[in-house]
C-alpha positions in Angstrom: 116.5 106.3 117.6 119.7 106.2 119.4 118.4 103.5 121.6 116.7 101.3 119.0 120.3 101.4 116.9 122.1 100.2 120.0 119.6 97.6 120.4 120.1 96.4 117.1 123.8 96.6 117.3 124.0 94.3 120.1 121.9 91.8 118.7 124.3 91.5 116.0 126.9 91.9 118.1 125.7 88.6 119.7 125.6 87.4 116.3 129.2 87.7 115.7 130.8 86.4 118.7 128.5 82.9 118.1 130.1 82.8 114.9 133.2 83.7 115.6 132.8 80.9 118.4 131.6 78.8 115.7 134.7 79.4 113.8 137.2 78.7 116.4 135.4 75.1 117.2 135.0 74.1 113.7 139.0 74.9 113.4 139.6 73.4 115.8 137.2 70.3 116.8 136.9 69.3 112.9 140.5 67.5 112.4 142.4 67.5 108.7 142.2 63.8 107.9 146.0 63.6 106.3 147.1 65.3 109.7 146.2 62.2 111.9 149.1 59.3 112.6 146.2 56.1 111.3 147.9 52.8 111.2 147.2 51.2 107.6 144.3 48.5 108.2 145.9 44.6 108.2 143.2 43.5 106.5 141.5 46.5 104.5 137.3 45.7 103.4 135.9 45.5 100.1 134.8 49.6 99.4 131.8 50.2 97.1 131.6 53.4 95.2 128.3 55.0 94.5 127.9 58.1 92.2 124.6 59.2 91.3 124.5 61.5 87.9 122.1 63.4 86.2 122.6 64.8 83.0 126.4 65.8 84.5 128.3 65.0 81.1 130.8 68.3 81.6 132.0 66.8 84.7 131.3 63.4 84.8 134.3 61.8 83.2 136.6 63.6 84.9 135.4 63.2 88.3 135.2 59.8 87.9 138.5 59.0 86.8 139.7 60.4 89.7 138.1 57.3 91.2 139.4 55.4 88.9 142.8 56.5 89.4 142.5 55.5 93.6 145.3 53.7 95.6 143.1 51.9 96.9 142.9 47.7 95.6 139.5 46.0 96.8 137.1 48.6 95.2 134.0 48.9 93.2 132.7 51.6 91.5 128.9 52.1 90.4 127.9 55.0 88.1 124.3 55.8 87.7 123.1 57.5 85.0 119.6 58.7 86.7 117.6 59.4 83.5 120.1 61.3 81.7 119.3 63.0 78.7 123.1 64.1 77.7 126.1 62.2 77.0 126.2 60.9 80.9 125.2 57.8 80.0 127.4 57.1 77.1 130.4 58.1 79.9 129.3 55.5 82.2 129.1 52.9 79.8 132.9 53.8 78.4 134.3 54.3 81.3 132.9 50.7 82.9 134.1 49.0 79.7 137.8 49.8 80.3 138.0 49.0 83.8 136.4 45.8 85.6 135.8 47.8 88.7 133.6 50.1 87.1 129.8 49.3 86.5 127.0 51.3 84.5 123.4 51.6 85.9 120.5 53.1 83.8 117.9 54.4 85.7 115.3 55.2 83.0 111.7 56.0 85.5 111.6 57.7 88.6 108.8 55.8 91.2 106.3 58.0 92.4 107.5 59.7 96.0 111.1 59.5 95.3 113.5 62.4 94.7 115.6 61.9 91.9 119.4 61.8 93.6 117.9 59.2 96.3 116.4 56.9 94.7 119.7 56.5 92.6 121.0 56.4 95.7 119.1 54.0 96.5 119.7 51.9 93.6 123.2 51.7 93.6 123.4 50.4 97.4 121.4 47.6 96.1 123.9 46.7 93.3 126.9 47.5 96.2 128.9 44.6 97.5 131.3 46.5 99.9 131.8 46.3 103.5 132.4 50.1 102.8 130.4 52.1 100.7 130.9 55.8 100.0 128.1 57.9 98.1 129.9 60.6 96.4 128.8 63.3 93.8 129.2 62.8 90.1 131.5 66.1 89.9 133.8 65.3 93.3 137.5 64.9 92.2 139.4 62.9 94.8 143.0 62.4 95.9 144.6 59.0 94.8 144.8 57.9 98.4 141.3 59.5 99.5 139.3 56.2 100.0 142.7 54.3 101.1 143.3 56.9 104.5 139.3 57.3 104.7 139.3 53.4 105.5 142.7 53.6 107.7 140.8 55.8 109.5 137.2 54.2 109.8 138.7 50.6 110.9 140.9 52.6 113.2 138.7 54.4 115.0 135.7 52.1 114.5 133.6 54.5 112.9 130.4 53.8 111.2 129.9 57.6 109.2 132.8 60.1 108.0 131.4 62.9 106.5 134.2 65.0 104.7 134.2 68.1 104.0 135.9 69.2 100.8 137.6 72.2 99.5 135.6 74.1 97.1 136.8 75.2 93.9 135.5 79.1 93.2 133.4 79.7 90.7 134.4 82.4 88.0 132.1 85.0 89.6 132.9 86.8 92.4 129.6 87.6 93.6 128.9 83.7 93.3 131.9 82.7 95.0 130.7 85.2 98.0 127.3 84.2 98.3 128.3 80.5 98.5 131.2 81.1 101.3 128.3 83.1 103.5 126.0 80.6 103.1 128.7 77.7 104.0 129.4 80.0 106.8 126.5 80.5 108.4 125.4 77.0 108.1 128.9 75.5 109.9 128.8 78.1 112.7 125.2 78.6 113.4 123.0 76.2 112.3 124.5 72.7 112.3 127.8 72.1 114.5 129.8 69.5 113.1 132.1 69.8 115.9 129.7 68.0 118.2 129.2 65.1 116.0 131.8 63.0 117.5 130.2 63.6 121.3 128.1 60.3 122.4 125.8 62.7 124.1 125.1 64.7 121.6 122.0 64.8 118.6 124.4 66.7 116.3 124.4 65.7 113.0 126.2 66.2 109.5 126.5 65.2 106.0 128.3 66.0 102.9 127.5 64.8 99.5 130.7 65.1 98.8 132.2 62.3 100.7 129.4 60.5 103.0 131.4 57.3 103.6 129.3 54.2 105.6 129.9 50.9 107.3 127.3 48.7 105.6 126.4 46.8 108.3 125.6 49.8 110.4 123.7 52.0 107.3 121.7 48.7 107.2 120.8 48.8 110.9 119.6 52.5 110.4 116.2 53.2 108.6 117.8 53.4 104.9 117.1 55.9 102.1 112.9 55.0 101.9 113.3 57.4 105.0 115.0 59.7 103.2 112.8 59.6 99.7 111.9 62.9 100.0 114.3 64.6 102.1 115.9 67.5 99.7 118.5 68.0 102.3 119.4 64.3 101.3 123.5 64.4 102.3 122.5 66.0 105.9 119.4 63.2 106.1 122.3 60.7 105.9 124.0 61.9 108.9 121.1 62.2 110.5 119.5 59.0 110.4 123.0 57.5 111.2 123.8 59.4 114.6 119.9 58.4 115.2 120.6 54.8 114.7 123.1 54.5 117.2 126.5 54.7 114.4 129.5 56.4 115.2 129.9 59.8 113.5 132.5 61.7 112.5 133.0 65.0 110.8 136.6 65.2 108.8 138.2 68.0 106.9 139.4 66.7 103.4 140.2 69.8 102.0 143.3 68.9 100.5 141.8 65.4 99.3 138.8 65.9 97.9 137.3 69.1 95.9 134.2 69.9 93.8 132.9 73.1 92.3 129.9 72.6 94.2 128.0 76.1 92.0 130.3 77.6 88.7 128.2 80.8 88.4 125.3 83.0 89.9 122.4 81.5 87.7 123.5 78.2 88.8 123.4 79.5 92.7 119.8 80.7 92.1 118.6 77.4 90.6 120.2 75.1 92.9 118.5 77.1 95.9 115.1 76.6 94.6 115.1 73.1 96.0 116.2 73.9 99.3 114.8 77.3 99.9 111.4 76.6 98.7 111.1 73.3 100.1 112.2 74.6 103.3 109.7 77.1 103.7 106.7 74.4 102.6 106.8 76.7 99.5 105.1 79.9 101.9 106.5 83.4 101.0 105.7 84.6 104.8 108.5 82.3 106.0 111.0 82.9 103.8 110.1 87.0 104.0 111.0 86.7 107.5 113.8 85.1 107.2 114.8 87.1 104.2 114.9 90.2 106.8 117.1 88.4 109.5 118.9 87.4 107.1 120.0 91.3 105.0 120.4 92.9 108.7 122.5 90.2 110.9 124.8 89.8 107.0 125.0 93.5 106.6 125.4 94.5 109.5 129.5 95.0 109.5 128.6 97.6 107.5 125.1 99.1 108.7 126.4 99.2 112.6 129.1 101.7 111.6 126.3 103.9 109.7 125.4 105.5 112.8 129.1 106.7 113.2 128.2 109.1 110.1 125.7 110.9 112.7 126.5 113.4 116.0 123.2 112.0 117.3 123.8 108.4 117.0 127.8 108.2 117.1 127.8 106.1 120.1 125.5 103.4 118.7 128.0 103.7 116.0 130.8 102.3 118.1 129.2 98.7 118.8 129.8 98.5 114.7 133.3 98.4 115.4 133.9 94.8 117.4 131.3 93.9 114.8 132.9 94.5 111.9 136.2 92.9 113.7 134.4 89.8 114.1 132.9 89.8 110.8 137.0 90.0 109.2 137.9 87.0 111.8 135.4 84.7 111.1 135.0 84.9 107.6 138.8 84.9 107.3 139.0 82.6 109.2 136.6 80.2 107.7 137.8 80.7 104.5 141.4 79.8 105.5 139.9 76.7 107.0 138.2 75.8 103.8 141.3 76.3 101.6 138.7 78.9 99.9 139.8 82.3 98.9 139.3 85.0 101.2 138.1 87.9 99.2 134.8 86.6 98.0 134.1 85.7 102.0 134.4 89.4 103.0 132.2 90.5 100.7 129.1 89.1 102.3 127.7 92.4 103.8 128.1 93.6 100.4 126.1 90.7 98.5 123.8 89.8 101.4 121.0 91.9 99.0 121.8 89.1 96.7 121.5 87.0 98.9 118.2 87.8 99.7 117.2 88.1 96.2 118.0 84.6 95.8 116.1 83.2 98.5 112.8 85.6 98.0 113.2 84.3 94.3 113.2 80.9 95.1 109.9 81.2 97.9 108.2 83.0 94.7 108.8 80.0 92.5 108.2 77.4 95.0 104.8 79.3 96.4 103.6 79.9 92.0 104.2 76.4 91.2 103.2 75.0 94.5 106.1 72.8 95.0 109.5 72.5 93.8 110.7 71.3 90.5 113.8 69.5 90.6 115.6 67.0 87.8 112.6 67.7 85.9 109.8 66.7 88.6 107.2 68.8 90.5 106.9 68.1 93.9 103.8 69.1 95.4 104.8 71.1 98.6 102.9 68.7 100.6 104.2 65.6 99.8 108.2 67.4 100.4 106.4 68.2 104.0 105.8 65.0 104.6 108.7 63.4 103.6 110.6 66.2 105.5 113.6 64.9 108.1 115.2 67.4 109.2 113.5 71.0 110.7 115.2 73.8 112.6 115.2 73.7 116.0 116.1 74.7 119.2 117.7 71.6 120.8 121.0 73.1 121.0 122.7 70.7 118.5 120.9 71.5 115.7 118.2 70.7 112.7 116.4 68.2 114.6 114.6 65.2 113.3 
């Protein structure tokens, strides 16, 4: 027993000190845009904003005039109301008939093999003008002079793709709030390292719906969002069919320019993870079982390494808990700090990790009962998300690889 707990408390040991490694690069290779010296551009490009909503009326308006409300002169903005059945349309329309920049699209049928939020996507590039186009979410706020340093900083540096990363505004419960900043965590530090992005010789990629801003003529040299129709990991997708293409990517912090309240409660956490849970597994409970396991003992385990402590017998399998339950506090302290998030949510994860779990066996349930995902109102057959799938998990060292 002794020797099987000391097994186990290595491995997560291991665990801990790549994400405390994880931590330390993201802080340090992913640069706070509004901390960088960028000259303002002599001659700054038409920008074209594109914000895909469905049935977001809560949100909508506000986020948008936050747009509206940019420093920024030679700008478009395109709000798409993707089949709405709310008051997001009505918003649109108002809000484009008291400003000339703003226009209204109506998307009223979806085209077979599409997901929803792309082909809006989609859609709205069509309509865009811009030598710039950002795709934002429908319930981003930004900073008056988000878009205006974005583009300081793309015609600076010559950059084809800035993904920035927001700050996230914490949703009323707790438990939520954790769930959310383990999940963030794990998927900065372990699986995706945006701090590789910027290297030439690297396949890293990354994307934030949030704030995916593009040079048109270099999105238009990559393979475009008919690639992407069925990728449910659609804001990642981006990133990676840019670095692909050749573009140059860069990964920004904008926490103290742009923010969204990307979940506002625990039933909204479970529902949003269908689609990327379920679809992930190809909609097979064996998968996400598996991964379910990994997933309560590596998160618990600041807590269930120092269990042994409570016996004579296994005391010194105990005492690997402690360095990782150290590196548990600095890295989710740490990430949180990064994030501008609140820290006490983020050091509850060993505590909520059951929840965790719960949330992803729930959505493998749904997805392998209805044999596919249902999202905005659409079943998608698991197959067809399988073969429209872009990015997988793998082991190529940078990454979800295409």
């Amino acid at each position: 027993m002794t020797f099987a707990l000391t097994i186990y408390a290595a491995i997560c040991l291991l665990y801990w000190l790549r994400t405390a490694y994880g931590v330390c690069r993201v802080r340090t290779g992913v640069k706070l845009l509004t901390d960088l010296e960028i000259p303002d551009p002599e001659n700054p490009p038409a920008v074209s904003v594109v914000v895909p909503a469905c049935n977001e009326a809560d949100k909508f308006e506000s986020a948008a005039g936050t747009l509206m409300a940019q420093d920024y002169d030679n700008l478009e903005i395109i709000l798409i109301d993707d089949r709405s059945t709310d008051a997001t349309g009505e918003i649109a329309d108002r809000l484009a008939a008291s400003d000339p920049r703003v226009r209204a699209m109506h998307i009223t049928k979806l085209p077979d093999g599409w997901l929803g939020k792309v082909h809006a996507l989609e859609c709205g590039l069509a309509e865009a003008g811009g030598e710039i186009v950002l795709f934002t979410d429908a319930d981003v706020h930004h900073r008056s002079d988000t878009i205006s340093r974005a583009v300081a900083f793309m015609q600076h540096k010559n950059a084809d793709h800035i993904a920035g990363c927001p700050s996230l505004k914490s949703p009323s419960s707790l438990l939520a709030s954790s769930i959310i900043a383990s999940f963030l965590r794990q998927l900065f530090t372990v699986f995706i390292p945006p701090w590789k992005v910027a290297d030439p010789n690297s396949r890293a990629f990354f994307g934030v719906g949030a704030f995916n801003m593009v040079r048109r003529k270099a999105f238009d040299a990559a393979k475009g969002f008919e690639w992407l129709k069925l990728e449910t990991g659609d804001d990642m997708g981006l990133g990676m069919m840019m670095n692909r293409s050749g573009a140059e990517c860069c990964v920004l912090s904008m926490t103290d320019l742009v923010s969204v309240q990307w979940y506002g409660s625990l039933s909204e956490v479970a529902r949003g993870s269908e689609k990327t849970f379920a679809s992930g597994s190809n909609c097979r409970l064996m998968p996400l079982i598996l991964s379910a396991v990994v997933i309560l003992l590596l998160e618990g385990s600041p807590i269930l390494c120092l269990l042994p402590m409570l016996s004579p017998e296994t005391r010194m399998a105990g005492l690997l808990g402690i360095p990782v339950a150290l590196l548990f506090v600095y890295s989710a302290t740490a990430f949180s700090r990064w994030g501008c998030a609140r820290t006490a949510p983020a050091l509850l994860a060993p505590i909520t990790a059951c929840v965790s779990v719960a949330i992803l066996l729930r959505a493998g349930l749904l997805g392998w009962r209805r044999g596919g995902v249902v999202w905005r109102g659409t079943l998608y057959p698991s197959e067809q998300l399988r073969a429209g799938r872009r990015i997988r998990i793998g082991r190529s060292g940078d990454g979800p690889t295409a």
